[in-house]
PASEBA-1860 file (N, C-alpha, C; in nm, 3 decimals):
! residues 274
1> XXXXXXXX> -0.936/-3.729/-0.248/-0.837/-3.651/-0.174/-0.833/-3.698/-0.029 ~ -0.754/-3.712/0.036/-0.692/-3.770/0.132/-0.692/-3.606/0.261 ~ -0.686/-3.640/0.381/-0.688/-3.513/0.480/-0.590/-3.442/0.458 ~ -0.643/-3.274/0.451/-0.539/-3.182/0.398/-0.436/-3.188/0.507 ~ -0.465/-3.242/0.661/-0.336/-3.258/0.745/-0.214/-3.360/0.689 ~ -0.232/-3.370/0.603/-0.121/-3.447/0.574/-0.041/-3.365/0.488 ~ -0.118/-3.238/0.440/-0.017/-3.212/0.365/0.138/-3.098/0.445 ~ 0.232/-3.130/0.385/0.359/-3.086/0.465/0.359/-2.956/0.415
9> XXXXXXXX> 0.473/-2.881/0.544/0.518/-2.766/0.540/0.628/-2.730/0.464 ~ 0.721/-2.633/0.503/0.797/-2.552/0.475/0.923/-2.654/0.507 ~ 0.903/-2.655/0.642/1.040/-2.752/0.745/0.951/-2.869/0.772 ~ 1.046/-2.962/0.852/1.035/-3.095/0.924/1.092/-3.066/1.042 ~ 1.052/-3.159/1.152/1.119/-3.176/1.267/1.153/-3.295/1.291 ~ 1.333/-3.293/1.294/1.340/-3.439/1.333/1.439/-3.427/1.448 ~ 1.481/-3.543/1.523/1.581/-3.550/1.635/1.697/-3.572/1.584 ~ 1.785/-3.462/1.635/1.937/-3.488/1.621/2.067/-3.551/1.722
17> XXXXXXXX> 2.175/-3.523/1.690/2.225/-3.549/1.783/2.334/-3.406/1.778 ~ 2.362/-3.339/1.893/2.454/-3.228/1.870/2.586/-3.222/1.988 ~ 2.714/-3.223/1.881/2.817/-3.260/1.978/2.947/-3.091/1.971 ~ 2.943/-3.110/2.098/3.016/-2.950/2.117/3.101/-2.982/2.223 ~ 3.234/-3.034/2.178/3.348/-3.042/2.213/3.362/-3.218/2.254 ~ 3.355/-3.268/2.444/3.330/-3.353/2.446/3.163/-3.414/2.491 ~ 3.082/-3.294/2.491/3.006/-3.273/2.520/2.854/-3.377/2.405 ~ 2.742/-3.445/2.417/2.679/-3.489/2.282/2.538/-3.442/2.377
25> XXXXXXXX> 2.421/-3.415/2.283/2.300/-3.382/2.334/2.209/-3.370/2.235 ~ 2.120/-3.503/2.269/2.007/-3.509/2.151/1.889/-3.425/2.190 ~ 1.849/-3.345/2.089/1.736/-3.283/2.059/1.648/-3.262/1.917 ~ 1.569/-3.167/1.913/1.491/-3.204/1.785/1.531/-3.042/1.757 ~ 1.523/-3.035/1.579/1.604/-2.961/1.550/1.483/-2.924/1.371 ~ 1.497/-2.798/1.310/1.402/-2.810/1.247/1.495/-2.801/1.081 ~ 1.459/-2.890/1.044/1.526/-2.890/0.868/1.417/-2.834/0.751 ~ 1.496/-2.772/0.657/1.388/-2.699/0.553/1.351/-2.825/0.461
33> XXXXXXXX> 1.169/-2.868/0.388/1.177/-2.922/0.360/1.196/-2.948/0.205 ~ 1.234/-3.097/0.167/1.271/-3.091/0.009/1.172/-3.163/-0.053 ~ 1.086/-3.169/-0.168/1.006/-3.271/-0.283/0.995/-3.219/-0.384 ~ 0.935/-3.290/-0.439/0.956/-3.287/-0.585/0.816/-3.214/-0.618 ~ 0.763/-3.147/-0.738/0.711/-3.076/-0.783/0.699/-3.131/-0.908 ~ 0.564/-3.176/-0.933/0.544/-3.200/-1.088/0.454/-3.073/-1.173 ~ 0.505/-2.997/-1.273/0.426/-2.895/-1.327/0.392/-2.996/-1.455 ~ 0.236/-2.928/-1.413/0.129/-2.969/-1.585/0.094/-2.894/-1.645
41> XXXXXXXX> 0.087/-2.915/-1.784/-0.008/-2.771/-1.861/-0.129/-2.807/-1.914 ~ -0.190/-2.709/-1.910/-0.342/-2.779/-2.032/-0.396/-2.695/-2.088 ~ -0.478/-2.651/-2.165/-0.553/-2.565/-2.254/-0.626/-2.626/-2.312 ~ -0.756/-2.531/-2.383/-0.888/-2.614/-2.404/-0.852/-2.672/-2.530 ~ -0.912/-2.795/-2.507/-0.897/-2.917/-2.620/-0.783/-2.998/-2.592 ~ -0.702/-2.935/-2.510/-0.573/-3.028/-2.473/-0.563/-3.094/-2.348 ~ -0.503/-3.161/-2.362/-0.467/-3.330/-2.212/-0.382/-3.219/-2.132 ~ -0.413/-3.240/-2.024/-0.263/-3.256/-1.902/-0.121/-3.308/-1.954
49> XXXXXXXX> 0.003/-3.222/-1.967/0.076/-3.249/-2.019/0.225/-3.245/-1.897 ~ 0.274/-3.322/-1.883/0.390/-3.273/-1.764/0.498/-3.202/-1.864 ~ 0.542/-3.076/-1.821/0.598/-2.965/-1.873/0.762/-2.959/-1.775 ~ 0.730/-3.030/-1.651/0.860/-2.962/-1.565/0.834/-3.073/-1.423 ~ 0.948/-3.110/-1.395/0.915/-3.147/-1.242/1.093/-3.124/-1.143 ~ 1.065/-3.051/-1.093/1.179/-2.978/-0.992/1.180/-3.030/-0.852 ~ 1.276/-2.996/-0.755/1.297/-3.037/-0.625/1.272/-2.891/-0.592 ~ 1.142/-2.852/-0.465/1.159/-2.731/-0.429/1.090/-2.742/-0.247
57> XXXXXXXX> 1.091/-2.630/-0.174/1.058/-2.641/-0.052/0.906/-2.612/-0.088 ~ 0.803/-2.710/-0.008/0.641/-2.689/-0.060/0.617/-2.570/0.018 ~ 0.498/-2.520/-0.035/0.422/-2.359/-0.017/0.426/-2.275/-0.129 ~ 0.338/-2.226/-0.170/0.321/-2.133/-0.247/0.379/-2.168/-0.424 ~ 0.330/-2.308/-0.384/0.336/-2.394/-0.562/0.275/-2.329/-0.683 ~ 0.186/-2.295/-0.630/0.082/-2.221/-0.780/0.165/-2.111/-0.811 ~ 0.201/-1.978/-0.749/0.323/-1.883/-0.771/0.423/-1.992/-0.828 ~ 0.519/-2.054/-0.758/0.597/-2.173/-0.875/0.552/-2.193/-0.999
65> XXXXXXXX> 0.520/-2.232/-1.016/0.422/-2.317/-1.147/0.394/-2.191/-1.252 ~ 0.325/-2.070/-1.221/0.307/-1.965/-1.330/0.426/-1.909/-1.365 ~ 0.517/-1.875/-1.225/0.655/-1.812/-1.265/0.721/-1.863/-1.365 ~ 0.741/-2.015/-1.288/0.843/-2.119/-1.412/0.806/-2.097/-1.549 ~ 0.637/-2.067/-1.552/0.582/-2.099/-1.691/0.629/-1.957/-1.818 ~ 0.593/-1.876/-1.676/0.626/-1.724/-1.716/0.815/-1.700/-1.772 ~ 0.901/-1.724/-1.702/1.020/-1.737/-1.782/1.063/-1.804/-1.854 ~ 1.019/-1.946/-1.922/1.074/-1.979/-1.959/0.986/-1.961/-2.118
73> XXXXXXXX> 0.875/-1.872/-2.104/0.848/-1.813/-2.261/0.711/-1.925/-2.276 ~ 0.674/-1.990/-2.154/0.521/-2.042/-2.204/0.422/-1.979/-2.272 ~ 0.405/-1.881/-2.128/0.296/-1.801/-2.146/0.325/-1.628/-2.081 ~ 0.244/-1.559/-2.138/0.219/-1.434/-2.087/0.136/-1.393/-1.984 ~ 0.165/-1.292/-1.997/0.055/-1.203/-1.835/-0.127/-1.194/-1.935 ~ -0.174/-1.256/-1.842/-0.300/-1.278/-1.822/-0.326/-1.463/-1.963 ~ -0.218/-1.494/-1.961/-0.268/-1.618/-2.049/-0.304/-1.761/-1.926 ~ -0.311/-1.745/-1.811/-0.300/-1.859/-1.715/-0.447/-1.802/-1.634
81> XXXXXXXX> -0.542/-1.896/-1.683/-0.681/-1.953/-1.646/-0.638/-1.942/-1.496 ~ -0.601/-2.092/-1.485/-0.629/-2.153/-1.338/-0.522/-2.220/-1.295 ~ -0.508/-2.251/-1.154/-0.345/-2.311/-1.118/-0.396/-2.408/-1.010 ~ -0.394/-2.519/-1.022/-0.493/-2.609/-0.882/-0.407/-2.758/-0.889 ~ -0.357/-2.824/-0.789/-0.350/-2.925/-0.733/-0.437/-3.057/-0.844 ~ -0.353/-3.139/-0.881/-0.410/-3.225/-0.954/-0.472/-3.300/-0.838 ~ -0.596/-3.373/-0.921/-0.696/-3.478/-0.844/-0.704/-3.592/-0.893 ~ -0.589/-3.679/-0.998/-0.606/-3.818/-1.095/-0.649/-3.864/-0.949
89> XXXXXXXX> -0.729/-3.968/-0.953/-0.786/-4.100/-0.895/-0.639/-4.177/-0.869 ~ -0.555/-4.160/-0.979/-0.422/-4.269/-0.963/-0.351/-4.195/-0.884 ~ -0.315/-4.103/-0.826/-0.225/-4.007/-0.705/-0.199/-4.057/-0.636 ~ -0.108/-4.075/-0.530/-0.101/-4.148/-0.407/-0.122/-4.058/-0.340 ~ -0.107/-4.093/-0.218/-0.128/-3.987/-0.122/-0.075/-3.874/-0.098 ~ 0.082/-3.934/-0.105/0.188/-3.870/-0.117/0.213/-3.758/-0.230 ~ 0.179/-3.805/-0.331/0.177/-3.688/-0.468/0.033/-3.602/-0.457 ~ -0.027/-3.581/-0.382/-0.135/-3.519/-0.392/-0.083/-3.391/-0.377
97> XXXXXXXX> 0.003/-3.350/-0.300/0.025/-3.185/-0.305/0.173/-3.180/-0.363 ~ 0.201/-3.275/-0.483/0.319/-3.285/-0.503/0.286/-3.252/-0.690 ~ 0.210/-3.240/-0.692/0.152/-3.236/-0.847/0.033/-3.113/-0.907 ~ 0.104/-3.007/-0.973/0.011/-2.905/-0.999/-0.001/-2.896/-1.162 ~ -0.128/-2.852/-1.173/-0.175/-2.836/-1.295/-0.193/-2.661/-1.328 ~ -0.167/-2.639/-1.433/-0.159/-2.487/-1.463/-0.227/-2.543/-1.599 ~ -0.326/-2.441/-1.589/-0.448/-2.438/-1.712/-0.440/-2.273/-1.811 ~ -0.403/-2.297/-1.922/-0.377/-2.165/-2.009/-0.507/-2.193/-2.076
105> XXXXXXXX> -0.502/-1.992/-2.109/-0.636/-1.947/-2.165/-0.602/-1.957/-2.341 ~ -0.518/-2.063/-2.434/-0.455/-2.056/-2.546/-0.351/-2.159/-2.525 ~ -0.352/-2.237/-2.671/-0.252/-2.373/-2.686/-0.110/-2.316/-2.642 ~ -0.024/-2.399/-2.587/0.095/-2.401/-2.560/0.206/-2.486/-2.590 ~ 0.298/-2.454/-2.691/0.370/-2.536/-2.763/0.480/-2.575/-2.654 ~ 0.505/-2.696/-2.579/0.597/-2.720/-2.472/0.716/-2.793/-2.563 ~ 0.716/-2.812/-2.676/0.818/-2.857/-2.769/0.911/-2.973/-2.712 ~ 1.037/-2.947/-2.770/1.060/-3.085/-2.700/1.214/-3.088/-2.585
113> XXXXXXXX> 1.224/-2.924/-2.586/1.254/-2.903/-2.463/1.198/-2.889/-2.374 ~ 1.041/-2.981/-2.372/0.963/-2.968/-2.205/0.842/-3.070/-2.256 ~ 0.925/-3.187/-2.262/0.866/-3.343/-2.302/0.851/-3.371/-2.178 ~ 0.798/-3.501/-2.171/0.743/-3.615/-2.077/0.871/-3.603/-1.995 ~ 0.975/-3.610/-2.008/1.104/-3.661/-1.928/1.147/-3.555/-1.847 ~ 1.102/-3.425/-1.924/1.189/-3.263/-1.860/1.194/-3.265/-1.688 ~ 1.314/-3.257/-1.613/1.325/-3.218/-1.506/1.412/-3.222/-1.418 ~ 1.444/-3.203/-1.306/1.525/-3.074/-1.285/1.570/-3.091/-1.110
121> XXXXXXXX> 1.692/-3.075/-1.085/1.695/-3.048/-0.897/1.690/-2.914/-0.879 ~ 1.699/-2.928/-0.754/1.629/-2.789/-0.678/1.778/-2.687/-0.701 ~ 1.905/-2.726/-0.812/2.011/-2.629/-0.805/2.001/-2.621/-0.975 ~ 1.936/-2.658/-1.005/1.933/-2.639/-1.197/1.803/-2.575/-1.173 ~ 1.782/-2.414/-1.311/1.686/-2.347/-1.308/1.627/-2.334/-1.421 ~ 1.779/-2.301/-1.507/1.730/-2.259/-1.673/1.700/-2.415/-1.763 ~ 1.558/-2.441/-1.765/1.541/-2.544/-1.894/1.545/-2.545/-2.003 ~ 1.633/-2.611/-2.069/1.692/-2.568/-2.172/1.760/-2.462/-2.252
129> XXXXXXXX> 1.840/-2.379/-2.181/1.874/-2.287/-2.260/2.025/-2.245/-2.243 ~ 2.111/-2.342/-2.361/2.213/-2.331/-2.382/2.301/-2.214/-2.429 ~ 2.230/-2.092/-2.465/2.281/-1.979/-2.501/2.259/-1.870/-2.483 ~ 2.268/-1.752/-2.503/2.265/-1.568/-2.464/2.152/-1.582/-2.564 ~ 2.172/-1.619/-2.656/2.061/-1.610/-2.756/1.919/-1.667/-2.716 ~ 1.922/-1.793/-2.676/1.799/-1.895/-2.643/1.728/-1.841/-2.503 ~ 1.845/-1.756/-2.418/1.804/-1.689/-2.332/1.738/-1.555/-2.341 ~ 1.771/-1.471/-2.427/1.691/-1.335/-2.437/1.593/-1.381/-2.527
137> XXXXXXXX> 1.550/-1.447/-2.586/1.462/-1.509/-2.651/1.279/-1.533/-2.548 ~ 1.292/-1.525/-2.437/1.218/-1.555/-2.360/1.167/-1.373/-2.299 ~ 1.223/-1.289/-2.325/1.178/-1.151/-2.279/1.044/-1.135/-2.315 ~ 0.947/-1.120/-2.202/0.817/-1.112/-2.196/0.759/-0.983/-2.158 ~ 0.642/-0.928/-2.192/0.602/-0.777/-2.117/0.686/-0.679/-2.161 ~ 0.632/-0.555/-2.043/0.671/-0.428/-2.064/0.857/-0.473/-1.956 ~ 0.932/-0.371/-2.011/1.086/-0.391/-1.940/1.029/-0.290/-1.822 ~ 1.129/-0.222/-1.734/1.102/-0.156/-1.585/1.167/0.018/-1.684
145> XXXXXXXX> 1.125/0.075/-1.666/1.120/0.225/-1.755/1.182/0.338/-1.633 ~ 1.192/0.282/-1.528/1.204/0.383/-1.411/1.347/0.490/-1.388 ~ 1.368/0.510/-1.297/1.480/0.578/-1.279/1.626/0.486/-1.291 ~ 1.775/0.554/-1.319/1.837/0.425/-1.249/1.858/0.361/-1.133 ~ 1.929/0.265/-1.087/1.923/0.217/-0.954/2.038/0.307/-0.847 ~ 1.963/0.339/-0.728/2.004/0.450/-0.662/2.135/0.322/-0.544 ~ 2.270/0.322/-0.549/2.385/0.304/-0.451/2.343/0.253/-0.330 ~ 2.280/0.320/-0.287/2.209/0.362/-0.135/2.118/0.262/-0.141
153> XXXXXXXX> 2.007/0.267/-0.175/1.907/0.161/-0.194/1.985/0.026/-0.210 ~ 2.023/0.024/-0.278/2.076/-0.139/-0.345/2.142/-0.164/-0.225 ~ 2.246/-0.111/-0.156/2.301/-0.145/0.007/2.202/-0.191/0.054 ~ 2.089/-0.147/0.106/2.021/-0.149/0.210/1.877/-0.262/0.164 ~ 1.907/-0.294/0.036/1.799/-0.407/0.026/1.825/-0.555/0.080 ~ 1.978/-0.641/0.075/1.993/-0.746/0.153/1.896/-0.769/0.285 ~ 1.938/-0.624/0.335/1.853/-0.636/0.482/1.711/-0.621/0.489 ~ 1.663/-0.579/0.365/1.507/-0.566/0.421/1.447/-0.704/0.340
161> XXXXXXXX> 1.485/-0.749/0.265/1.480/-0.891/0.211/1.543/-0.974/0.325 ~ 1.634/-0.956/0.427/1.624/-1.074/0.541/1.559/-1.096/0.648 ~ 1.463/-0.979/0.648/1.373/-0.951/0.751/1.269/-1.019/0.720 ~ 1.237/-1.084/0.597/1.101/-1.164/0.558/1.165/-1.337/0.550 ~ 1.289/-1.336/0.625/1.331/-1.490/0.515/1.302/-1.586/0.663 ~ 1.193/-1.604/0.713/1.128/-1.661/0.850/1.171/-1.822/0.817 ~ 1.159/-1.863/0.727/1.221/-2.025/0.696/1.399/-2.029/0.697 ~ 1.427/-1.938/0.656/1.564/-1.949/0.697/1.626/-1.929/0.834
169> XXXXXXXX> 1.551/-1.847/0.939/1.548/-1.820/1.036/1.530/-1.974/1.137 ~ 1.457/-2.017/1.104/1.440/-2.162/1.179/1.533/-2.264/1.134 ~ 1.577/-2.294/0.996/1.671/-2.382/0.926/1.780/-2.341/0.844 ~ 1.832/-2.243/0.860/1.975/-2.198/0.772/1.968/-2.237/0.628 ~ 1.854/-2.330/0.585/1.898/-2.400/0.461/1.797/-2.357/0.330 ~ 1.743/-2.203/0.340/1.698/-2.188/0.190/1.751/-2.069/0.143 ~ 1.694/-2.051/0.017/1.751/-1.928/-0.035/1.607/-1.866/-0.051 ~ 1.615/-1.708/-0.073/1.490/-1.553/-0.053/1.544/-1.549/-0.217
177> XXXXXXXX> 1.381/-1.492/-0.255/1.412/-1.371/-0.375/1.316/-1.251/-0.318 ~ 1.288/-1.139/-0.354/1.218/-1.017/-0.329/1.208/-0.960/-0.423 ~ 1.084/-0.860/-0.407/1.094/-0.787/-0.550/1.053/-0.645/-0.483 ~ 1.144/-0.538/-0.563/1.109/-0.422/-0.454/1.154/-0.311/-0.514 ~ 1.065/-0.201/-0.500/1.047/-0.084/-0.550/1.162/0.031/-0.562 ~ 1.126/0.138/-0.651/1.269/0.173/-0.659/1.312/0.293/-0.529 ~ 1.220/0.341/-0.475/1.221/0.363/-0.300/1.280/0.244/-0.229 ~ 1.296/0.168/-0.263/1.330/0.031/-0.123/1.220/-0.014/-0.082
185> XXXXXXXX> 1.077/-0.036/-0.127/0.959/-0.075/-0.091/0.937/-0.202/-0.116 ~ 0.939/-0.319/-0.013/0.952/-0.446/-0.049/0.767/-0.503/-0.089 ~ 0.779/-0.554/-0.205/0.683/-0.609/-0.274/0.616/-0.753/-0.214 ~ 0.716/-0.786/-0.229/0.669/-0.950/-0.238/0.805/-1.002/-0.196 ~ 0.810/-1.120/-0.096/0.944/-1.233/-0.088/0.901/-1.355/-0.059 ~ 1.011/-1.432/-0.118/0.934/-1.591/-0.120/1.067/-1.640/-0.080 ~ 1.081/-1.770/-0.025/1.191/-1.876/0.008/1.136/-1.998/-0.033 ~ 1.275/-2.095/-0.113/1.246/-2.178/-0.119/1.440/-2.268/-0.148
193> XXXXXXXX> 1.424/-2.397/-0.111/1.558/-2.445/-0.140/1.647/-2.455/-0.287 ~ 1.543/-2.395/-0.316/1.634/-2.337/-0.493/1.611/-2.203/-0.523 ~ 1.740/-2.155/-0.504/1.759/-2.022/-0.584/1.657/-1.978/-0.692 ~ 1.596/-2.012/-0.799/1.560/-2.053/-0.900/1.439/-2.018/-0.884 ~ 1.349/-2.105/-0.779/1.250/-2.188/-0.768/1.167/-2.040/-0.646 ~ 1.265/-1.986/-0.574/1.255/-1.870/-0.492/1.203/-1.757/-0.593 ~ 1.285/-1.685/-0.724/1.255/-1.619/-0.798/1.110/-1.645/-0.860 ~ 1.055/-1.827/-0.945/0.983/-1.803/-0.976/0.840/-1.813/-0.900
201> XXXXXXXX> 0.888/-1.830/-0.765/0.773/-1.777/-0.691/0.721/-1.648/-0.694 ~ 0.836/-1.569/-0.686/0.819/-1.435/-0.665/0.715/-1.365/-0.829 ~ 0.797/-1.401/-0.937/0.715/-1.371/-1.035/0.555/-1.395/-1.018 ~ 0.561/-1.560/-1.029/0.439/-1.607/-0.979/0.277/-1.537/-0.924 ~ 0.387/-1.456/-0.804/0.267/-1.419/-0.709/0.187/-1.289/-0.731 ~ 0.327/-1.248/-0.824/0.257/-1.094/-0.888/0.143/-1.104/-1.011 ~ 0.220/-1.258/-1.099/0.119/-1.256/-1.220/-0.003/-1.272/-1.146 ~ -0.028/-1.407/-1.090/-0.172/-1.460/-0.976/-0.228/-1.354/-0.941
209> XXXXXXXX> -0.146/-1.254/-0.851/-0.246/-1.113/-0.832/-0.254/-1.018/-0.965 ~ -0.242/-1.057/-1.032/-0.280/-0.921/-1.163/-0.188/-0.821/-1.115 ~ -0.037/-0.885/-1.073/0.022/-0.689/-1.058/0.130/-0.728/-1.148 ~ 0.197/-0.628/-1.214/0.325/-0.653/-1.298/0.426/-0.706/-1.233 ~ 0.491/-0.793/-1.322/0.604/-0.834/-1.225/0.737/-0.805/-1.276 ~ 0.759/-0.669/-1.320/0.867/-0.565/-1.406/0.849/-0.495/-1.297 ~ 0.945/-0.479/-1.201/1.016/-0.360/-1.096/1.117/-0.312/-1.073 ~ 1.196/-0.224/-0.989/1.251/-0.116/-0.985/1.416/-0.288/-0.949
217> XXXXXXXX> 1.360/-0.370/-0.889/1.479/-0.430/-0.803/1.441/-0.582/-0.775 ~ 1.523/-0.680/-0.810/1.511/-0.801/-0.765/1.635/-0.863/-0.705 ~ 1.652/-0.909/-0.594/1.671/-0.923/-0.473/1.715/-1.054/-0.477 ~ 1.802/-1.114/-0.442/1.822/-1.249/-0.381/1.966/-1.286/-0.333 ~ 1.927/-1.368/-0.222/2.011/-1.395/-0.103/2.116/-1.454/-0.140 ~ 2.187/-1.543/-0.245/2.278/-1.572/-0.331/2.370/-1.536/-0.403 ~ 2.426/-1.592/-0.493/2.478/-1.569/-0.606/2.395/-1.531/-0.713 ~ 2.474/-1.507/-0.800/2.366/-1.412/-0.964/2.392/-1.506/-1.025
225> XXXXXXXX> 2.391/-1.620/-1.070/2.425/-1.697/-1.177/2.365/-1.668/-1.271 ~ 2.375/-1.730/-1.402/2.265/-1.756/-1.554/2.156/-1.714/-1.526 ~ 2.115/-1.847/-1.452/1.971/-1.907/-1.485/1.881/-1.758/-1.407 ~ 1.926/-1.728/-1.294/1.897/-1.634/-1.188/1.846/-1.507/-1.333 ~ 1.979/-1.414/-1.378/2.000/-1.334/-1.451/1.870/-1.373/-1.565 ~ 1.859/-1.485/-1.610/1.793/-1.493/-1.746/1.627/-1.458/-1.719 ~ 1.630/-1.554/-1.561/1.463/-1.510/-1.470/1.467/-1.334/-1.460 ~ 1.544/-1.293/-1.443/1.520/-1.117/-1.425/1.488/-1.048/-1.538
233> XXXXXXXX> 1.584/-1.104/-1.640/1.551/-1.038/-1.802/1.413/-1.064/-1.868 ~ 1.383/-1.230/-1.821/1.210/-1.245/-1.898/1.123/-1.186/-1.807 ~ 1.171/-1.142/-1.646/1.051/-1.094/-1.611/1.058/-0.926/-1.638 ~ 1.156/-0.846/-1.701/1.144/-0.785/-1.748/1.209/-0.654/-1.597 ~ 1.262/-0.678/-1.503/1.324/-0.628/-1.373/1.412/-0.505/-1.409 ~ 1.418/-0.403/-1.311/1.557/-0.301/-1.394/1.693/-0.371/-1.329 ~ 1.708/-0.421/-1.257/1.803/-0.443/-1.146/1.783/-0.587/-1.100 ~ 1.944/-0.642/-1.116/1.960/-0.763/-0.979/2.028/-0.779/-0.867
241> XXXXXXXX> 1.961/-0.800/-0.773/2.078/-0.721/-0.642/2.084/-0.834/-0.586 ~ 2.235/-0.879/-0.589/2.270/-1.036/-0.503/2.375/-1.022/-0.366 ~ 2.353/-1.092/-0.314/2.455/-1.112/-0.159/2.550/-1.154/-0.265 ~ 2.563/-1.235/-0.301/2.666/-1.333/-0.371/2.777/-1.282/-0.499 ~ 2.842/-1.358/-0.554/2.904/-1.336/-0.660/2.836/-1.324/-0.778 ~ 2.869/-1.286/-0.908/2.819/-1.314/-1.011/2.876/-1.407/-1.111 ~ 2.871/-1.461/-1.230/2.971/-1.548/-1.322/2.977/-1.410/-1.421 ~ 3.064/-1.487/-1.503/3.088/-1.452/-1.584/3.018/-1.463/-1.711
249> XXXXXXXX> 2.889/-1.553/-1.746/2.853/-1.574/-1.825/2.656/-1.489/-1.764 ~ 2.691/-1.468/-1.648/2.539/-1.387/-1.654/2.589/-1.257/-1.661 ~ 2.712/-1.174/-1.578/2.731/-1.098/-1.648/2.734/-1.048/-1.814 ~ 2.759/-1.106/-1.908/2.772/-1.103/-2.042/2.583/-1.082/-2.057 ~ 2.523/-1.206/-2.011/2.358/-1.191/-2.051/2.296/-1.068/-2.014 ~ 2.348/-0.987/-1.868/2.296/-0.899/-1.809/2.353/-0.788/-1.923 ~ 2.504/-0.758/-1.936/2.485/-0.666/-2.052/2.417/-0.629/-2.155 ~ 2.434/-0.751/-2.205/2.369/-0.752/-2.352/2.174/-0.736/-2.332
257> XXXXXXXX> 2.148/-0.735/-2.238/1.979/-0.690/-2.199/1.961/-0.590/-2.144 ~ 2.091/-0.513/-2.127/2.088/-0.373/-2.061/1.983/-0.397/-1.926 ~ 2.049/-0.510/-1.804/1.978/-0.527/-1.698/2.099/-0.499/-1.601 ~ 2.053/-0.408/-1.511/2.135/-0.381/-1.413/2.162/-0.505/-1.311 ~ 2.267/-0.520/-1.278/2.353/-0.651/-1.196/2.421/-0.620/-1.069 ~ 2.415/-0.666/-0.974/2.476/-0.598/-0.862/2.498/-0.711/-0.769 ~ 2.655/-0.767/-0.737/2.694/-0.863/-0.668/2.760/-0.834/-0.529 ~ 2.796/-0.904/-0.463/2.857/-0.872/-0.286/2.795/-0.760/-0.223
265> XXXXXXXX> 2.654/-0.749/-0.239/2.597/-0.626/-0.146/2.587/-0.645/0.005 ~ 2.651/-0.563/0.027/2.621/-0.530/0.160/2.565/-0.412/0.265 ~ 2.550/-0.349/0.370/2.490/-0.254/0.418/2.627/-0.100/0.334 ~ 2.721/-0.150/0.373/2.799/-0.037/0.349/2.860/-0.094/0.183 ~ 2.871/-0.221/0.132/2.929/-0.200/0.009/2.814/-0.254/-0.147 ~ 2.904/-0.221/-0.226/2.815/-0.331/-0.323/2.893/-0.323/-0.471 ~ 2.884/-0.407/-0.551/2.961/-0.357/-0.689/2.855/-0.412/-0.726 ~ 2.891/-0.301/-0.908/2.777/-0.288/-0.969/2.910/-0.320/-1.112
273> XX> 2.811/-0.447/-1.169/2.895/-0.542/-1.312/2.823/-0.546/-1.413 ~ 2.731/-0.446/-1.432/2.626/-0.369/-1.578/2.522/-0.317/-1.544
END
């Protein structure tokens, strides 16, 4: 292993050039950062297997890595041993914090929608799953049993989910998920440059701590697409509360899972599309 100062942040700083009218003025300016992410699996008696490799902003990889594993129907709550930074001798330097290994407590069939080749940019989420069907197929755990989702609350979550989004604050360029109680009690928030990749942090960090990751409200700074919708249903969420639009085809998934959906929120508005 090579000095952990090398390993990168969140952002970069590089010099720009910034022109405002006829006016030009170079300075240094901070960009969110992008790499690649290789996920491995293993279990006893079994090899290191690459399962997934995505474009995401680095920090809080191991949350990545269980989440991803967690929706897409790997594994369950409490089946993930250990989550650590691969150490091959063959690594470069560069892939040293670019490559994680996730170790299950039980074999894991990665089939052959999550072969040697599987992977992914930081704007594609759902692997492999071409249908409503292939998608509720992945529902994991207990569902969220709570009250319904209170008008009021759902307004007022954008804002307490932008009060944690400190990487966006310096670089305009990621997207938040949150996960948060059915009071408005914010849980957990993660950023990262994929929509996607933001959520399965968030799962992530709850499995890692032993807390459920089925709550009152999930949160994100975006649009509701599919892949978004399909991450809320396997983690088992009552509610998705988006800045953004929704499609038409996560609406349909959100029905049919009886998961509450909630697009264009704002302080004073919000519609609610199941």
């Amino acid at each position: 292993m090579t000095d952990l100062a090398r390993r990168i942040g969140p952002t970069a700083r590089i010099r720009v050039t910034e022109s405002r009218g006829e006016l030009e003025q170079e300075r240094e300016d901070h960009v969110v950062a992008e790499e690649p992410l290789e996920i491995r699996m293993t279990w006893p008696g079994g090899p290191p297997q690459r399962a997934w490799v995505t474009m995401r902003t680095p920090g809080n990889d191991f949350d990545l890595a269980a989440g991803w594993a967690f929706h897409e129907g790997l594994v369950t709550r409490g089946d993930i041993s250990e989550v650590a930074y691969c150490t091959d001798e063959d690594l470069s330097p560069e892939q040293e914090f670019n490559v994680v290994t996730l170790r299950a407590s039980r074999p894991v069939d990665l089939g052959h929608r999550h072969d040697t080749m599987a992977s992914g940019s930081s704007a594609c989420g759902v692997c492999g799953k071409d249908s409503i069907e292939a998608a509720l197929e992945t529902v994991r755990g207990i569902r969220w049993a709570g009250p319904p989702p209170d008008a009021g609350v759902v307004r007022a979550l954008p804002a307490m989910l932008r009060e944690q989004q400190s990487v966006f604050a310096r670089t305009g360029g990621v997207h938040a998920a949150g996960l948060f109680g059915v009071d408005g009690e914010r849980h957990v928030v993660r950023e990262d440059v994929g929509r996607h990749n933001a959520v399965d942090k968030v799962t992530g960090a709850r499995l890692l701590s032993g807390q459920a990751v089925a709550d009152a409200y999930l949160v994100v700074s975006g649009r509701a697409g599919f892949e978004l919708v399909q991450k809320a249903v396997a983690s088992g969420v009552g509610s998705l509360v988006a800045v953004g639009a929704p499609t038409s085809l996560s609406v349909h998934l959100a029905r049919q899972a009886g998961l509450g959906l909630f697009g264009f929120t704002r302080p004073e508005r919000t519609v609610r599309y199941a």
